[in-house]
N, C-alpha and C positions, 0 to 999 in steps of 0.2 A: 504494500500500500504506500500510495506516495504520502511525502513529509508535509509539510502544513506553510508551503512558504504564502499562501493568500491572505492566513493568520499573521504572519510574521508583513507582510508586506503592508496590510490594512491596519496593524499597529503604528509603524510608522508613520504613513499618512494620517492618522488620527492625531497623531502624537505635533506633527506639523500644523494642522490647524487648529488644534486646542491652543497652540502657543500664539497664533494670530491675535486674539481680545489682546496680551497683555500688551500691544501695540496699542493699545483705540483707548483714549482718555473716555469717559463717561462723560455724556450729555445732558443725563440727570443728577438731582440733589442728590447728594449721599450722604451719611452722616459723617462729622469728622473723624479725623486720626487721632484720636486723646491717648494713643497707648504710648508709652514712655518708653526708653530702651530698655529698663529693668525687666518690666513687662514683656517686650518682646522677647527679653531671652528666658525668660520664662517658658514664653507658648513653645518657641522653639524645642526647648528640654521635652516637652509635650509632642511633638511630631515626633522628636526622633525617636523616641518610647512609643509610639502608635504605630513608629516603622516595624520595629519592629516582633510588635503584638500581633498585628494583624498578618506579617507574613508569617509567623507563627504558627495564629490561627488557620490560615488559607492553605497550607503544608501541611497542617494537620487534619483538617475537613476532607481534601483533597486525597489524601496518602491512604485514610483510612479503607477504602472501598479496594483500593489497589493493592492492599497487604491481603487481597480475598484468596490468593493462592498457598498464604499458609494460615490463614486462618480460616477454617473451613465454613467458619456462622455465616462469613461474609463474601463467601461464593455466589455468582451469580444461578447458581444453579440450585441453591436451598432458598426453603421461605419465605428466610424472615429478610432476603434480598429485597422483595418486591414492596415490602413495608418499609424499609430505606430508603428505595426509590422512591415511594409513596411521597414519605415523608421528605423529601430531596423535589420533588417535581411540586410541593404545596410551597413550597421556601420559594424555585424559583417563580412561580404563578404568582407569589404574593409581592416580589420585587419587582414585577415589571407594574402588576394594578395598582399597588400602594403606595409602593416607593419611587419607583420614577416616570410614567407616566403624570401624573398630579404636578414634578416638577416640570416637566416639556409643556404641562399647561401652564401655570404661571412665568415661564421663561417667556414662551411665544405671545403671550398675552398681557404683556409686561408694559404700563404706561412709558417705561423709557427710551421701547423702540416704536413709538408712534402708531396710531390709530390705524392707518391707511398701510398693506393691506392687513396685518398681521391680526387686528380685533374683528376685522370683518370677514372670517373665515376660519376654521377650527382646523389650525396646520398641525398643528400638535397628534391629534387626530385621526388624520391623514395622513402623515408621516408612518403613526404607528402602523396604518394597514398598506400600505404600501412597503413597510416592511414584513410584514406577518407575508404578503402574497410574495415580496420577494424572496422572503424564506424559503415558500412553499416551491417556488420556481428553482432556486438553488438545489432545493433538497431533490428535487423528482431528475433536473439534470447530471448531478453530480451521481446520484447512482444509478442512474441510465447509462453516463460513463465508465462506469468502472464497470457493472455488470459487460459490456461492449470489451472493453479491456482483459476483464478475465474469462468470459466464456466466449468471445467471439460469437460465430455463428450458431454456438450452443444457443446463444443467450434468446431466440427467435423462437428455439423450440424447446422453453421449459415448459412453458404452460400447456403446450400440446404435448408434452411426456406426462402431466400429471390428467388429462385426459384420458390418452390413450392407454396409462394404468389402471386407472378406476375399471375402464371398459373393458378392459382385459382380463381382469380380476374378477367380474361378474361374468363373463360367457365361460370364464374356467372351470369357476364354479356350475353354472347353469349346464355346463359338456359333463362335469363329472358326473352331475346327478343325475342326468339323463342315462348315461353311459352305467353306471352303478342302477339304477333299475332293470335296464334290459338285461344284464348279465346275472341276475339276481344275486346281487352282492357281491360281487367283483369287481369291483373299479381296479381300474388302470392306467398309471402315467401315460402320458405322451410325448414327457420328457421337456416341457413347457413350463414345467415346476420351478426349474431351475435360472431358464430367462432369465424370467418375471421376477425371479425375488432378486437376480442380478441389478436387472434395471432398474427396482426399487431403493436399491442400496447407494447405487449412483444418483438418483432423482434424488433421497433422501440429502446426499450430497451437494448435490448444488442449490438445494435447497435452504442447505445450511449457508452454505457460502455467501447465496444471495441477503441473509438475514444480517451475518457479517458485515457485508457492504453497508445493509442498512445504519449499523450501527454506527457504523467508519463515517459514516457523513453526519451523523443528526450529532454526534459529538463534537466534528470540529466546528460543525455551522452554532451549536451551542456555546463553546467556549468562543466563538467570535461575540456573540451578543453578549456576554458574561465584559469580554475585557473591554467594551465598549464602555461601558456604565460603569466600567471596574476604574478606568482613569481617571474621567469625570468626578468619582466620588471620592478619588484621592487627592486633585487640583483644592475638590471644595473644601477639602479640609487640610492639603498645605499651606492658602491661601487665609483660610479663618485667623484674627487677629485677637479673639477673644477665648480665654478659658473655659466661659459657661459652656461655650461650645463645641470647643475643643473636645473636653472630656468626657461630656456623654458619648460625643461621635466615636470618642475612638473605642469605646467600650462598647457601643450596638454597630461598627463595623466590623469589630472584632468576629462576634457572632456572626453577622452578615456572612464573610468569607469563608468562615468555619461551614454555615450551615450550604453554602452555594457550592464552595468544594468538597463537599458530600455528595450532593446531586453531579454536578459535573464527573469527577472521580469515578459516580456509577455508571456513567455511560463511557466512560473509556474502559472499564474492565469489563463491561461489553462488547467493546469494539475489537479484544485478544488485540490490542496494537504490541509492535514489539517493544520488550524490557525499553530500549532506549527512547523512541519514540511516548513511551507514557510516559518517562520522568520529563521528557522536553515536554510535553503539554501541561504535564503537572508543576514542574518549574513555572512556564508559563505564567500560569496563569496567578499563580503565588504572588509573584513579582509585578501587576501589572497595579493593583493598588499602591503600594511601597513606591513603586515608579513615578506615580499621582503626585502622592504625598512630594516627595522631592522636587520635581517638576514643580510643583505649587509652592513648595518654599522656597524654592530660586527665582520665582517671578512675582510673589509676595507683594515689592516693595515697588511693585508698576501695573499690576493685576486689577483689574477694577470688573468686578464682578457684575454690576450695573452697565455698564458701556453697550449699546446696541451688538455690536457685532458678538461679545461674547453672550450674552443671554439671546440671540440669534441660533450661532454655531452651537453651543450646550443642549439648547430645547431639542433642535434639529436630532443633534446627535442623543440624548434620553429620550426622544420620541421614538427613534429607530429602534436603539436597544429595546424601547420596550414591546414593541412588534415584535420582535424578534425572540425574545425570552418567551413570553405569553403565547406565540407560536408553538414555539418548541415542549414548552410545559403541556400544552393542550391534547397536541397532534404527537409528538413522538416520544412524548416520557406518558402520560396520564392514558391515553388512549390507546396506545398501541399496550400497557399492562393491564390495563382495566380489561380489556377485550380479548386478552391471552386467554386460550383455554384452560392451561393451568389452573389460573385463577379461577374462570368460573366454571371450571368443578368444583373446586374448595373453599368451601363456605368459612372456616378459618382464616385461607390469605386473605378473602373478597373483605368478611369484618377488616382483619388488621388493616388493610393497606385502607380504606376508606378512614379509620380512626387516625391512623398517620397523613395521610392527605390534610385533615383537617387542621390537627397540630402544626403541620408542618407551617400549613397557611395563618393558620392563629400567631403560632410563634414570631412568622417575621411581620406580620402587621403588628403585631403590642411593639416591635422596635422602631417601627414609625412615627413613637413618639419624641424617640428623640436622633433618629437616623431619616 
């Protein structure tokens, strides 16, 4: 499976235009600068202890699903997996509704970038579904690709081998029992036995493969909208000049990363990516708050949070992410388990994983109080 340089390349670019606002003085009143130098190396001390909490936190959220191969509870193939995930897909569903949609509405909607068109149109809004469908278009292309890539001209006739077995399967049976009455209890091979359970073992296979694939993309296109929102919310809190605020944040971002690289985590140890390939995603994405954070203490002392273009580019960019999270929670973490057969045979995952969904969702809206 290829490496993820679209992740890596759309960081950058992100990274480039987040740094544009701290060019544009603000056109609206702000409040003043009353903090003193004492104070500012204060808050400082505060960032650089949020660096390192939260990458912390985000390495350890993250790692935990990916230790599933020797710890057996946390296999994607027992359980009490799907109640993780559960609880992992409620977390990220509640950061896209709660957490940062609400701010791409008040950015875009914002008296200090003007009436005309921004109040007169719900872009915030638009944004997000235009991200959600562009998800949807990423997601169906990218493993049409790779399906193309690793079965070639197989990949035309899966659906016609899962056909063509069914129907196989039932005239074999319908020939034997025919054949076993007229000989009055005789049935006898035709040597057809053996095909068919061949073919079956192959179809099983690619059937697996294709599932694989599925996984291999709803996780990177997932950590894409994860580290979107992941800078963003570390700018807003390198750039913060106040303690009140400071230190709730760092303490409900804390969790934020913890609880999101859970969820993310689980779909890379879905994905069977190789040994190196998961620790580069799981690095990743550790590193993209901390990254924030920094980035917002070095442009601090020019950053105006108010200035049109940045509550512009911000909204823009939390409108997206949050299409894009609320996509993925929806459509390939919530739906595609809820609808596993697994599950609904069993009336134990079906309770659990719904009582996790819920918390998961509970848990990261109560941090909207102060994240």
């Amino acid at each position: 499976m290829s490496k993820t340089p679209l992740l890596l390349y759309s960081y950058v670019v992100l990274c480039v235009l987040l740094l544009l606002p701290a060019t544009v003085k603000s056109e609206c009143t702000c409040e003043p600068d009353d903090m003193t130098r004492d104070s500012k190396s204060i808050t400082l001390k505060y960032k650089v202890g949020a660096i390192g909490a939260i990458l912390g936190a985000g390495a350890f959220g993250v790692g935990l699903p990916l230790l599933g191969k020797r710890v057996s509870v946390l296999r994607p193939e027992n359980d009490i997996f799907f109640m993780i995930k559960a609880f992992a897909a409620g977390v990220i569903l509640a950061t896209g509704f709660i957490h940062i949609l609400p701010e791409a509405f008040e950015g875009l909607t914002s008296p200090c970038i003007g009436e005309t068109p921004w109040q007169k149109f719900p872009f915030a809004a638009f944004v997000a579904m235009v991200a959600s469908i562009g998800s949807l278009m990423v997601d169906s292309l990218a493993t049409g690709h790779y399906r193309r890539v690793h079965f070639g001209d197989e990949n035309d006739n899966v659906n016609g081998k899962v056909v063509d077995e069914e129907r196989n399967n039932d005239e074999n049976v319908g020939h034997v029992h025919v054949h076993t009455h007229a000989t009055h209890g005789h049935s006898h091979g035709h040597g057809g036995g053996g095909s068919l359970v061949g073919e079956g073992e192959q179809l099983g296979e690619q059937l697996t493969k294709l599932q694989l694939i599925r996984h291999r993309v709803t996780a990177q296109v997932l950590e894409l909208g994860i580290v979107v929102h992941s800078v963003i919310i570390g700018i807003t809190l390198g750039t913060s000049q106040r303690l009140d605020t400071i230190k709730p944040l760092m303490v409900a971002l804390s969790f934020h990363q913890f609880f999101e690289g859970m969820g993310l985590g689980g779909c890379i140890t879905q994905a069977k990516f190789k040994s190196r390939a998961m620790a580069t995603m799981a690095l990743f994405f550790s590193l993209t708050t901390p990254i924030g954070i920094s980035i917002g203490i070095a442009i601090a002392g020019v950053y105006d949070e108010n200035s049109p273009r940045s509550l512009i580019i911000q909204g823009i960019f939390e409108a997206a992410a949050a299409g894009i999270l609320i996509y993925m929670a929806l459509v390939d973490l919530l739906a595609a388990d809820f609808m596993n057969p697994r599950m609904q045979a069993n009336t134990r995952i079906q309770l659990g994983s719904h009582l996790s969904l819920l918390l998961g969702a509970g848990c990261m809206s109560v941090l909207a109080k102060w994240a």
